[in-house]
C-alpha positions as CSV (number, residue, x, y, z in Angstrom):
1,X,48.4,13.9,-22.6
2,X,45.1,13.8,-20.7
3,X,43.5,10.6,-18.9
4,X,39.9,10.3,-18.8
5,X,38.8,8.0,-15.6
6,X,34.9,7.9,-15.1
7,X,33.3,6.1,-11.8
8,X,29.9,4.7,-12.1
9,X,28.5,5.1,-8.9
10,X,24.4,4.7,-9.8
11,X,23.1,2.0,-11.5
12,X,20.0,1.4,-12.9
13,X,18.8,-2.2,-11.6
14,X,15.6,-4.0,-9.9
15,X,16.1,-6.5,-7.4
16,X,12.4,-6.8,-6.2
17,X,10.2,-5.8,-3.3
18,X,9.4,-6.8,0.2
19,X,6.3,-5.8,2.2
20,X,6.5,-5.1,5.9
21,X,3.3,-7.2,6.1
22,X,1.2,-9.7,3.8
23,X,-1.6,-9.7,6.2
24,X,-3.6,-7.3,8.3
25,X,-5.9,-7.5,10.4
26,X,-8.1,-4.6,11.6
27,X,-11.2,-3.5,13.2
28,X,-13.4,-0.4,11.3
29,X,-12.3,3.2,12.2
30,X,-8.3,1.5,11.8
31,X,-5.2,2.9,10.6
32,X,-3.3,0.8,8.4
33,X,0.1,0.9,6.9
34,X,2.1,-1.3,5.0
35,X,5.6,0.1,4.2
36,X,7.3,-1.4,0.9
37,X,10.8,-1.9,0.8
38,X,12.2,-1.9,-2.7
39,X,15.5,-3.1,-3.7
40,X,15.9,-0.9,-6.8
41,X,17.6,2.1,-8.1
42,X,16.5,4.8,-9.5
43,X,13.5,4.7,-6.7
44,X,10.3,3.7,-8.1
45,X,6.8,4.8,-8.5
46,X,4.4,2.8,-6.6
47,X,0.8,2.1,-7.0
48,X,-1.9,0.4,-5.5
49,X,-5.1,-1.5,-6.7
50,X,-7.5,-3.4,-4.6
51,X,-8.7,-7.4,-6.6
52,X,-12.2,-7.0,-7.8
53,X,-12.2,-3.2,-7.6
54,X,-15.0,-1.4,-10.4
55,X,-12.0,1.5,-10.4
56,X,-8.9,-1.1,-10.1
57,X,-6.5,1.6,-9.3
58,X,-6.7,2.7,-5.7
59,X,-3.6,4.8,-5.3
60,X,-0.3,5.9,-6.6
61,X,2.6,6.5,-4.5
62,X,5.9,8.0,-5.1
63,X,6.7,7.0,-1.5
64,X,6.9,4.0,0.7
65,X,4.5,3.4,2.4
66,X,0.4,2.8,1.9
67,X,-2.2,4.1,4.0
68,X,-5.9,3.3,4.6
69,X,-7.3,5.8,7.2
70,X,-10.5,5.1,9.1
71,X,-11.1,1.8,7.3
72,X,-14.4,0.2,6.5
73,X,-15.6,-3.4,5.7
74,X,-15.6,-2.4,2.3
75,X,-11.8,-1.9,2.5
76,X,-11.3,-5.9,2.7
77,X,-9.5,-7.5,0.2
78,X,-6.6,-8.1,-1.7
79,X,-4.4,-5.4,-2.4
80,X,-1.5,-5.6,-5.2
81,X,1.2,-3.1,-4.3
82,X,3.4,-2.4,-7.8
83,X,6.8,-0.8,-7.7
84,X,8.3,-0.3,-11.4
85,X,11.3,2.1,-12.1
86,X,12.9,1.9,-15.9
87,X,14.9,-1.3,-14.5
88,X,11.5,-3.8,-14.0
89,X,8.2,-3.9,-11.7
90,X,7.3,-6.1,-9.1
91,X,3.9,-7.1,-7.8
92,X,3.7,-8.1,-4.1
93,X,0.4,-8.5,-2.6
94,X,-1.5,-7.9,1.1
95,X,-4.4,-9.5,2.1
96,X,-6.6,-6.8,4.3
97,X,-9.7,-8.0,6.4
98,X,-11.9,-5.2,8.2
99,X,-13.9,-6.7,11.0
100,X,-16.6,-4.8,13.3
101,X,-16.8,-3.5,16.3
102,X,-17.8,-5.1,18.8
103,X,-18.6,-3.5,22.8
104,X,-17.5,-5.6,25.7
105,X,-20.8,-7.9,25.7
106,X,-19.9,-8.8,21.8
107,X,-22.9,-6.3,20.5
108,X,-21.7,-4.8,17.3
109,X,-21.2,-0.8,17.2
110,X,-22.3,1.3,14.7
111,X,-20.8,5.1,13.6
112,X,-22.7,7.4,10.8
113,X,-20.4,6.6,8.8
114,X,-20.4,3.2,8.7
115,X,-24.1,3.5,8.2
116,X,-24.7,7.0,6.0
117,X,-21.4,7.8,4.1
118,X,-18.5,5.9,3.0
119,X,-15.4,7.7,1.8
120,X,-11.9,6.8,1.2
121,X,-8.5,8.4,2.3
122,X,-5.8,7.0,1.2
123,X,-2.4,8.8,2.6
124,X,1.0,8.7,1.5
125,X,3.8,9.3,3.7
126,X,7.6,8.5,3.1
């Protein structure tokens, strides 16, 4: 006689998402990161599109955590931050807002690339 006994230990579910931030605040030439804290198993894909964007999608990430690098003006808006996994998706949003620089008298500064070139890096890191 032989007893079969099987343990489920993974699950396949979606609880939601939380954002380490849903508002930033940063000055051109900034770093910004916003980690994304999913409550789901298996671990889902992630992307990234910015509200009133020509190309909508921004970025994918298999990670958890978006990056802007060297940030422009441009770069302000709303940012939708999808996790889905074969459970469910979740939408959570970030409001970014790019400001200038500004010296110590409160003249605005200018770099070459705010003025000739505009390029985006988007990173991902886990």
């Amino acid at each position: 006689m032989f007893a079969f006994v099987f343990c489920i230990t993974n699950y396949a579910g979606f609880d939601g998402i939380e954002l380490s931030k849903t508002s930033v605040n940063a000055t051109v030439g900034d770093t910004i990161a916003v980690n994304i804290m999913p409550k789901a198993n298996p671990m889902p894909v992630f992307s990234v599109t910015k509200s009133g964007s020509a190309n909508s999608t921004v970025g994918i990430m298999t990670n958890r955590t978006f990056t802007l690098e060297a940030v422009q003006m441009s770069d302000t808006g709303i940012y939708a931050l999808k996790a889905e996994n074969l459970a469910g998706s979740e939408t959570a949003e970030v409001n970014i807002t790019v400001e200038a620089k500004v010296d110590e008298d409160g003249e605005l500064m200018y770099h070459q690339s705010v003025l000739f070139m505009h390029s985006y890096n988007y990173i991902l890191a886990y």
